[in-house]
N, C-alpha and C positions, 0 to 999 in steps of 0.2 A: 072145165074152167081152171083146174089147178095147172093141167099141164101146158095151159097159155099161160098161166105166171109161170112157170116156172120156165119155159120158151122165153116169156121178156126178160127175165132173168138174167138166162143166157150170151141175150142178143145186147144187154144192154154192160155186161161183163167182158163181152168180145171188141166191144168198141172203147170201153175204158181199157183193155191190152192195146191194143191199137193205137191210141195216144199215148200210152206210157211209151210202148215201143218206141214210138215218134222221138217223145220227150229224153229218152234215153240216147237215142242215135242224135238228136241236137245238141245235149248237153256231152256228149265226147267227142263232137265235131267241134265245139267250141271248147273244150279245154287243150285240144289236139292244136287248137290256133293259136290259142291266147291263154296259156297258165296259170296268168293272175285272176282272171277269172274263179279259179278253185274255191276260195272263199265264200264269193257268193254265189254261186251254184251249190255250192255246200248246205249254205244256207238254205236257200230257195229247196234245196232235196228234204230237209230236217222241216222245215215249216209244212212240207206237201205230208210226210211221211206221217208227222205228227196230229196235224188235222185231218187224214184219214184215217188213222187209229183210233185218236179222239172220236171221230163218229161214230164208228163200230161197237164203243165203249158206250158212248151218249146215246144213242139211238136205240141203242142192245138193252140197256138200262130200262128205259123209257117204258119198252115194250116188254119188259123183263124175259128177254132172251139173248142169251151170249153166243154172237157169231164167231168167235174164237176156237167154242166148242165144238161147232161143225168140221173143222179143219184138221186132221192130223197133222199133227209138223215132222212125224216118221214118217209119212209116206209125202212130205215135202222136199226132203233133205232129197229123195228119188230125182227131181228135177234140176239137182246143180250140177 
């Protein structure tokens, strides 16, 4: 049972990369067009970025576990 949660996990983490990848190649396809655009795609990044934090923080709370903690960000920095 655990290792189908953690398979949904997965499969549901690979599909949210997948839209972002999307949302990333949309959002430099259109500043690539149109520059004034900058501002509110700015925005719209700071509002997405912000209310996903926000949940990892609210939801982590909630259930009193910090997904933060799960995360290295020394073997993040690996991936830029």
């Amino acid at each position: 049972m655990e290792q189908q949660k953690d398979n949904e996990v997965i499969v549901q983490l690979k599909q949210a990369l997948s839209h972002l990848e999307q949302a990333i190649r949309l959002t430099i396809q259109s500043l690539k067009e149109n520059q004034e655009s900058k501002n509110n795609l700015g925005y719209v990044w700071e509002e997405f970025l912000g209310t996903f934090f926000g949940k990892i923080k609210t939801i982590g709370k909630e259930n009193k576990i910090n997904l933060l903690n799960l995360v290295s960000f020394e073997r993040l920095k690996k991936f830029q």
